[in-house]
KEFIMI-383427 format. One record per residue (C-alpha): residue number from 1; residue in one letter; x, y, z. Coordinates in Angstrom, 1 decimal, padded with zeros to 4 digits. Example, Ala and Ser with C-alpha at 12.3 -4.5 7.8 and 13.67 -1.06 7.14 Angstrom:
BEGIN
num,residu,u,v,w
1,A,012.3,-004.5,007.8
2,S,013.7,-001.1,007.1
REM end
This chain:
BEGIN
num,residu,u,v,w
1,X,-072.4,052.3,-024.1
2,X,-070.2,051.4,-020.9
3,X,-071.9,049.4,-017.9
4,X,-071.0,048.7,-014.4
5,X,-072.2,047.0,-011.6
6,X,-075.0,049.6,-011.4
7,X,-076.5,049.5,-015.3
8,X,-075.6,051.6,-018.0
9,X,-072.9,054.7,-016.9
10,X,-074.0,057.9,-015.5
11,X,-073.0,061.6,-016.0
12,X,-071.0,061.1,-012.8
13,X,-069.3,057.9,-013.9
14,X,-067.6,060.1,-017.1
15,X,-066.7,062.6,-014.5
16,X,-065.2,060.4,-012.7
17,X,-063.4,058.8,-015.8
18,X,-062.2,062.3,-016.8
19,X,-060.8,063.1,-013.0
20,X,-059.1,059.4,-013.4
21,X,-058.5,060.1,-017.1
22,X,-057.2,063.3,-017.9
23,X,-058.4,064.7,-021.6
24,X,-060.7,062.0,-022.5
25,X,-063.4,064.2,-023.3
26,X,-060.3,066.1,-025.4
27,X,-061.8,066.0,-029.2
28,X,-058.6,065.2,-030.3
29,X,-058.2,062.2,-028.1
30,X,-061.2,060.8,-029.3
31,X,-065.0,060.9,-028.7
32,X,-065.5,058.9,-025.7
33,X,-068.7,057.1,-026.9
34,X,-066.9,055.5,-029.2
35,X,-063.9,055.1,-027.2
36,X,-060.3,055.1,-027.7
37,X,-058.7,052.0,-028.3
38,X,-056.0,051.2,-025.2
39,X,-057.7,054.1,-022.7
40,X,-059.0,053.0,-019.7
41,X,-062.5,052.9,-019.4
42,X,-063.7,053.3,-023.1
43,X,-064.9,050.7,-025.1
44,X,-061.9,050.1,-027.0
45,X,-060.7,049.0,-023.8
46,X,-061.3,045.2,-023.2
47,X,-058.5,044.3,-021.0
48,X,-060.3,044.0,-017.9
49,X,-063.0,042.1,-019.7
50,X,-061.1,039.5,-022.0
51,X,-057.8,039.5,-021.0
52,X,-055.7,039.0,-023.8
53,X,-052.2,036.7,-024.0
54,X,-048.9,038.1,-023.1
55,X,-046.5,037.1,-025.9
56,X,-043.5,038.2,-023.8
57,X,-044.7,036.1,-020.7
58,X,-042.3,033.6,-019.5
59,X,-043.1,030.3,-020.4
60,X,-043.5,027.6,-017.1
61,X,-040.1,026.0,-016.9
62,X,-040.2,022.6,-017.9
63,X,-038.0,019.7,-016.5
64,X,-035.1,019.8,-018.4
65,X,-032.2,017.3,-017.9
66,X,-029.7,018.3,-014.8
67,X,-026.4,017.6,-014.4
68,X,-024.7,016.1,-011.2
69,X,-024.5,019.2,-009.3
70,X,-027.9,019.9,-009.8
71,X,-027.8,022.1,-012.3
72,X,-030.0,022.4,-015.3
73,X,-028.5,022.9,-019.6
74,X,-032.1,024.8,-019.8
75,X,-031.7,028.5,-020.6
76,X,-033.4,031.3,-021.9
77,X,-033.5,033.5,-024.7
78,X,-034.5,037.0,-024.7
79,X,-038.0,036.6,-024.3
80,X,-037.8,034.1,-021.8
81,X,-038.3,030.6,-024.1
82,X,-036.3,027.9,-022.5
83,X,-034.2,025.9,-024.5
84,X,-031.5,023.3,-024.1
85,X,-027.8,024.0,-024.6
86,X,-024.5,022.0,-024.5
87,X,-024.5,018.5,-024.4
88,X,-028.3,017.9,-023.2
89,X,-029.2,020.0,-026.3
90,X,-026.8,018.0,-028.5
91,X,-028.4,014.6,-027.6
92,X,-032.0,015.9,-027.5
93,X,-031.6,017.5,-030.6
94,X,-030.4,014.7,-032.8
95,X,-030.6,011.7,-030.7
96,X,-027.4,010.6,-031.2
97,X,-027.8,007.1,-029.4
98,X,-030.6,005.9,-032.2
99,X,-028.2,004.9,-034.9
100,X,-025.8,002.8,-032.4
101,X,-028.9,001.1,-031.1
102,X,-030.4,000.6,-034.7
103,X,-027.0,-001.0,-035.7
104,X,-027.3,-003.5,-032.3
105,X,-031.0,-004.6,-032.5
106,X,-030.3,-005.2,-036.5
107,X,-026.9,-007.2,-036.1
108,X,-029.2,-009.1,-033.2
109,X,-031.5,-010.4,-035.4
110,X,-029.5,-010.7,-038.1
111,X,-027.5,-013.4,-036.3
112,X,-031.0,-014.8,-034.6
113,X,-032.5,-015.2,-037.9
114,X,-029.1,-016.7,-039.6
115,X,-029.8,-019.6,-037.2
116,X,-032.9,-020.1,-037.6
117,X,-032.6,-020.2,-041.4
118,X,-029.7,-022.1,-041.3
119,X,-031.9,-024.8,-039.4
120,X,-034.6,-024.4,-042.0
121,X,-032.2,-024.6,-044.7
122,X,-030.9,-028.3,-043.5
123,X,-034.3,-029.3,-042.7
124,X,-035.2,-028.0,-046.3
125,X,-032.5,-030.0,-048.0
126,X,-032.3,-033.4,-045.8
127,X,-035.8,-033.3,-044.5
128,X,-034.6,-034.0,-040.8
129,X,-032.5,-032.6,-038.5
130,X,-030.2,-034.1,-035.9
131,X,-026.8,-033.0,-034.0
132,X,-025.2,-035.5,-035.9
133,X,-025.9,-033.8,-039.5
134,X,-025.0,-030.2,-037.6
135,X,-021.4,-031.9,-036.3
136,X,-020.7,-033.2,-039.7
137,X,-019.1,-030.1,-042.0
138,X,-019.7,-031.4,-045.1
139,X,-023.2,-032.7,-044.7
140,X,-023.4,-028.7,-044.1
141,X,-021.6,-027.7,-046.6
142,X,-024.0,-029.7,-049.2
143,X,-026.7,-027.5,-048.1
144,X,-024.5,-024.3,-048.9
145,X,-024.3,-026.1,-052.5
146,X,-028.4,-026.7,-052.9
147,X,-029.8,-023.6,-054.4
148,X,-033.0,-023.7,-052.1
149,X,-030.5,-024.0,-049.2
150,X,-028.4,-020.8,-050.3
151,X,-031.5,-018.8,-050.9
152,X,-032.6,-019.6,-047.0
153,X,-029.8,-018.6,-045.7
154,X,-028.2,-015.7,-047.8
155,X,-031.8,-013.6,-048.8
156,X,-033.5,-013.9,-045.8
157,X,-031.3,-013.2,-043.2
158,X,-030.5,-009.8,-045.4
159,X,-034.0,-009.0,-045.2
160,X,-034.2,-009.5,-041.4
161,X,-031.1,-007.4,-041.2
162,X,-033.1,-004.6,-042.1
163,X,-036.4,-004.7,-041.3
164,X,-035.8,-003.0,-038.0
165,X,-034.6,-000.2,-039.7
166,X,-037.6,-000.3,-041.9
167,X,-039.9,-000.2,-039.4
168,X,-038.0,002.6,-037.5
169,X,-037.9,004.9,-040.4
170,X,-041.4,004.1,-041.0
171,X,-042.5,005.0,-037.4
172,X,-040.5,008.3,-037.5
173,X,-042.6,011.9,-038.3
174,X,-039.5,012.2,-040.9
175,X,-041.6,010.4,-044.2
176,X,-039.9,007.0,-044.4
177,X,-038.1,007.5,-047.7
178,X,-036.6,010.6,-046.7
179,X,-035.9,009.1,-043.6
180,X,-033.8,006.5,-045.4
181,X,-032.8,009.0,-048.0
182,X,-034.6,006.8,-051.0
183,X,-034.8,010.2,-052.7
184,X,-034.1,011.4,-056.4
185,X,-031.1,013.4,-054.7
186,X,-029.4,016.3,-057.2
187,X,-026.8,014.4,-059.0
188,X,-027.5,013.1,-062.6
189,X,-028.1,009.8,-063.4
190,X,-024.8,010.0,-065.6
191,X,-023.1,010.5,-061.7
192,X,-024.9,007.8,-060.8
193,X,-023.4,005.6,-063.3
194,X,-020.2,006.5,-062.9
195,X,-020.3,006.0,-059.5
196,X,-021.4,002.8,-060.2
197,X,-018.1,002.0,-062.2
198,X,-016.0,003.8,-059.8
199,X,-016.8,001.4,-056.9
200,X,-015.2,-001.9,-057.8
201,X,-011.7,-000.1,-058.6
202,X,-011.7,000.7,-054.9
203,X,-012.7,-003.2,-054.2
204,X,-009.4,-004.4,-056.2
205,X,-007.0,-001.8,-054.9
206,X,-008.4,-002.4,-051.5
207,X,-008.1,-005.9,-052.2
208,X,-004.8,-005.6,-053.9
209,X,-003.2,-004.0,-050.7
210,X,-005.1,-006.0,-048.1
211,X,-003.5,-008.8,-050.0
212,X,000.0,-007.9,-049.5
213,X,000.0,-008.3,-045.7
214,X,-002.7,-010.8,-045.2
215,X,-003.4,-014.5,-046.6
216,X,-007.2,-015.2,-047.8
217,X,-008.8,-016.5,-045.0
218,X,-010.7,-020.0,-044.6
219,X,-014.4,-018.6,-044.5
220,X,-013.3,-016.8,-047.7
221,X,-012.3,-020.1,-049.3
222,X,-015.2,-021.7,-048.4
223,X,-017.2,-018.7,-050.2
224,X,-015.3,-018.9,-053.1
225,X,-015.6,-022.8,-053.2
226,X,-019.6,-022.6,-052.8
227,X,-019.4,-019.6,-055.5
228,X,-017.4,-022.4,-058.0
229,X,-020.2,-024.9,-057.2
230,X,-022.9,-023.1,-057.9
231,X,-021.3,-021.3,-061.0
232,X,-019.8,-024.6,-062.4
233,X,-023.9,-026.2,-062.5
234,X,-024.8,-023.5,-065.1
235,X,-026.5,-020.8,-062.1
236,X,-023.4,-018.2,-062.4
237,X,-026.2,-015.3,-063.5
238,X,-028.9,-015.7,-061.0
239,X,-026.0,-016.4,-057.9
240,X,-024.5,-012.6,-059.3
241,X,-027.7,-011.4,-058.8
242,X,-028.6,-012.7,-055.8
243,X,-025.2,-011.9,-054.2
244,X,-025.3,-008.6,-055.8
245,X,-028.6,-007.3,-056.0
246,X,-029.7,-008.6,-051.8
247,X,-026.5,-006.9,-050.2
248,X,-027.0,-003.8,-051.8
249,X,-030.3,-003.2,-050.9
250,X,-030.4,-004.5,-047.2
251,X,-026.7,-003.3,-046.1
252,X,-026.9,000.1,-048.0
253,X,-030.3,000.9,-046.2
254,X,-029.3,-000.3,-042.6
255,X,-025.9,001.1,-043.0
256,X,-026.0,004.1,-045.2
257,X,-029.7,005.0,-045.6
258,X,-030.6,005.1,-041.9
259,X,-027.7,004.7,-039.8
260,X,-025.3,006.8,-041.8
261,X,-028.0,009.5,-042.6
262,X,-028.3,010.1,-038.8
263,X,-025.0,009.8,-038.2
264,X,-023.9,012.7,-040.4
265,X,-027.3,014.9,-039.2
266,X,-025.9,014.5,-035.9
267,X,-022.1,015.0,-036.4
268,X,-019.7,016.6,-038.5
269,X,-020.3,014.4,-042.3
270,X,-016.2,013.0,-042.1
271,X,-016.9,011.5,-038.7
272,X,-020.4,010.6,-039.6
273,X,-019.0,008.5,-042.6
274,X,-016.3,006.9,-041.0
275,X,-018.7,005.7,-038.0
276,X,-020.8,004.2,-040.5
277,X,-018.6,002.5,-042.5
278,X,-016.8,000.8,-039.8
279,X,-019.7,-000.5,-038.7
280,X,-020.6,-002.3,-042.1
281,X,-017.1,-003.3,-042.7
282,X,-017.6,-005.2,-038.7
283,X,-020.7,-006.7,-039.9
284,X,-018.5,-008.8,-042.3
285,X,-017.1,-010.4,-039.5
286,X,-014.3,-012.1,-041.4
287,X,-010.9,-010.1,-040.5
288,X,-009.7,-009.8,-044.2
289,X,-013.1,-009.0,-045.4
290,X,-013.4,-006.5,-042.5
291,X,-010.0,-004.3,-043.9
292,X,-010.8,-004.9,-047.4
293,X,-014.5,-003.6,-047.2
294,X,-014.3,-000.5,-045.5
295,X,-012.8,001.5,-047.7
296,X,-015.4,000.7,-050.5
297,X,-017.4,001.3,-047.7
298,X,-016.4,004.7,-047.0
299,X,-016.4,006.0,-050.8
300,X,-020.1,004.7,-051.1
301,X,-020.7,006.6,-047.7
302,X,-019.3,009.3,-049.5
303,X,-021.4,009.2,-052.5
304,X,-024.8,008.6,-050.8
305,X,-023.9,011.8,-048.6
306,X,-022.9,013.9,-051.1
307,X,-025.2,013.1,-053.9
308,X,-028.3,013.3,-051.3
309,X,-029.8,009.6,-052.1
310,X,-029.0,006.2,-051.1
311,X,-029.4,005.3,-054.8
312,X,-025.9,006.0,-056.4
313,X,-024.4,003.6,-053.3
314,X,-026.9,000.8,-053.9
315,X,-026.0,000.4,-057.6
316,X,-022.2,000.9,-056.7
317,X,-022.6,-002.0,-053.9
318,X,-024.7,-004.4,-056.4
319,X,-021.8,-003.6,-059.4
320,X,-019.2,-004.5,-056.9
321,X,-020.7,-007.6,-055.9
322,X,-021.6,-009.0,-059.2
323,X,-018.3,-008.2,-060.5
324,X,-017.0,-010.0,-057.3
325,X,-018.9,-013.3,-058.4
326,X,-018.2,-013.3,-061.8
327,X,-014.5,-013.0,-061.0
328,X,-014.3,-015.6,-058.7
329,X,-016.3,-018.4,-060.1
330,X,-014.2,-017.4,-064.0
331,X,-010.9,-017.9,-062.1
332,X,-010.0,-021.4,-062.1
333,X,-009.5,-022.3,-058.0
334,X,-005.9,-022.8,-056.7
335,X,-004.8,-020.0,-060.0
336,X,-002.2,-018.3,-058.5
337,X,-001.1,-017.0,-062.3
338,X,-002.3,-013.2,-062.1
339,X,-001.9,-012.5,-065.5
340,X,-004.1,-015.5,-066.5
341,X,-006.8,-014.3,-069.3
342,X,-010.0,-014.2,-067.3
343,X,-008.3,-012.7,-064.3
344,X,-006.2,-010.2,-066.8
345,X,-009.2,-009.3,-068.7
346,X,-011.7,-008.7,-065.7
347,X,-009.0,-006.9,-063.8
348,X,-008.2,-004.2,-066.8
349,X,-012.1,-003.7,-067.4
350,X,-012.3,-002.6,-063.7
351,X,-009.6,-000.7,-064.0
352,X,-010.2,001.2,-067.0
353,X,-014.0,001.6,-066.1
354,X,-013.2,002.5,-062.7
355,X,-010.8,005.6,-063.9
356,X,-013.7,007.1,-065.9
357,X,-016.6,006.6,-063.3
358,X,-014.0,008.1,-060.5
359,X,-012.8,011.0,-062.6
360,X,-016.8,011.7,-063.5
361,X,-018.0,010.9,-059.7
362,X,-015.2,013.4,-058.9
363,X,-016.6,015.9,-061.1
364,X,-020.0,015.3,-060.1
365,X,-019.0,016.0,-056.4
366,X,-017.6,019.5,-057.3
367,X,-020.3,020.5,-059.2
368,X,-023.7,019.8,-058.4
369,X,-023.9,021.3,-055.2
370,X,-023.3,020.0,-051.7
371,X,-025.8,017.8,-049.9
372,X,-029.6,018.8,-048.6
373,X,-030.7,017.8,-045.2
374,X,-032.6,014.9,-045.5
375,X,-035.0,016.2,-042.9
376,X,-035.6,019.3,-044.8
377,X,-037.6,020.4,-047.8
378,X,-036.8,017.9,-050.8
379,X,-035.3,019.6,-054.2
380,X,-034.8,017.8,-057.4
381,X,-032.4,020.1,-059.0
382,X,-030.3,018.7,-061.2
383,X,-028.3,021.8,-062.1
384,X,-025.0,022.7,-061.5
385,X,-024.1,024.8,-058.3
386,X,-024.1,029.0,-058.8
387,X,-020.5,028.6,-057.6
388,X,-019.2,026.7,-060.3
389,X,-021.4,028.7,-063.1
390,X,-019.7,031.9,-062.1
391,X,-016.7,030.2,-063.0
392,X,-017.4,028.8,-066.4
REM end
């Protein structure tokens, strides 16, 4: 039953809905008591008494960025949804600036807490600190030498390094070990591996050809010299793995993990790569060590994208560095003599090891698939791409 402002409807109130309504009492437009859904005035009719949401109504413009001129990136589709387009939506979408601020606020306190630890450090070892022991180099130099002094200042500047990235990803809606891309990933662990053994052949040919136009420099040396120290008073195997082990967790998370991960999201993967790489390879400050990273840098930049996990770069970085180690505190300092036997036999190791793990990485590229978004649903296949099955 209908009402209106006068009670329940009358005889004259369905006559009047039949002038307004042509054929409503028509039995095969439906019986009117029961009303027909969408006619005026029956009681399947409840527009006029719960109006009901328009899904084609234009949305309220919101303030979208505006260029100079005044005008506005926001358009609409064709139901009226506004949305961003051109550079604004480029920018909004990704956030391109977040990686290049993530890489200044790290290097910031990186350098802030390598101070400060270097202060601790002398304290530490002298139990004082004065201007005088700062000037003097070698007083400096002994606490390089101390293994409580090199702990100070190589681990925990590392784990400064990347605890704004840490905190970052862990703020983000992205879950923080995606966000870093500490995933399983969809290469075997066999790629893994290889790419493990692959990565200190590019060290030594970098190396190699760096070492053809440029002399080692003096911060170098006095790396090498601390190395020999420590290596010579029986702590070669915990140094490796400190030097090793540190590096390749902190740098490959700040670098590749978060910086790199949005880099590549944002921009086309080559670019992506390259952007991140040169920044770890600037982080070593040292010119030589700048040109002779970045090309390691830019194969484990390639591995961590393509395999889809940070993992396969991290054990690269850590065999690269402990090889590194090992190869410099074996080789008698001043040897110029190539050919020498520990030089010989470390060199041909990494070279034959280094063939294998890059002809398997190689083949691990081309088969298993190409990378996931890290921001998308996580998949642990470890099969081999439909592509390459159709051609077996």
């Amino acid at each position: 039953m209908e009402f209106d402002e006068h009670g329940p409807t009358s005889p004259k109130n369905w006559r009047d809905q039949e002038r307004d309504n042509p054929g409503i009492n028509d039995p095969g437009m439906g019986d009117p008591g029961l009303g027909n859904p969408g006619m005026k005035g029956s009681l399947g009719d409840r527009s006029e008494q719960v109006p009901l949401p328009n899904p084609y109504a234009k949305p309220a413009q919101a303030d979208w960025p505006q260029g100079q001129d005044g005008s506005s990136d926001a358009k609409s589709d064709v139901l009226g949804n506004p949305y961003l387009s051109g550079s604004s939506a480029f920018l909004s979408r990704r956030r391109l600036w977040t990686p290049f601020a993530m890489g200044v606020v790290a290097l910031m306190v990186f350098f802030v807490s390598s101070l400060v630890m270097a202060l601790a450090a002398v304290l530490v070892v002298h139990g004082t600190i004065s201007m005088e022991l700062l000037r003097d180099p070698e007083q400096l130099m002994s606490v390089s030498r101390s293994r409580l002094g090199l702990l100070i200042m190589v681990v925990l500047p590392q784990f400064a390094l990347v605890t704004p990235a840490v905190i970052a990803a862990f703020l983000s809606p992205t879950p923080m070990l995606r966000r870093l891309s500490l995933v399983r990933g969809h290469w075997p662990l066999w790629a893994w591996l290889a790419a493990a053994l692959a990565t200190p052949l590019v060290g030594l040919a970098s190396s190699l050809v760096v070492g053809l136009f440029m002399d080692e420099s003096e911060s170098l040396k006095e790396m090498s010299s601390i190395f020999r120290a420590h290596g010579a008073s029986g702590f070669l195997i915990p140094l490796a793995l400190m030097i090793g082990a540190t590096p390749a967790i902190c740098e490959e998370i700040l670098f590749r993990g978060y910086i790199q991960t949005r880099l590549t999201a944002a921009l086309h993967p080559v670019i992506g790569i390259l952007i991140a790489s040169f920044l770890f390879a600037v982080f070593h400050l040292d010119l030589v060590h700048v040109v002779a990273v970045f090309p390691m840098g830019v194969f484990l930049g390639f591995v961590s994208w393509r395999s889809g996990s940070l993992v396969p770069a991290m054990l690269g970085h850590f065999v690269n560095n402990v090889i590194s180690v090992i190869a410099v505190v074996l080789a008698p300092e001043g040897e110029t003599d190539v050919l020498g036997a520990p030089a010989l036999m470390i060199s041909l190791g990494i070279i034959l090891a280094g063939i294998m793990g890059m002809a398997a990485t190689m083949v691990a590229a081309t088969m298993y698939g190409k990378p996931r978004d890290p921001e998308g649903p996580i998949e642990l296949s470890t099969a081999p791409s439909s592509t390459v099955l159709n051609h077996v």
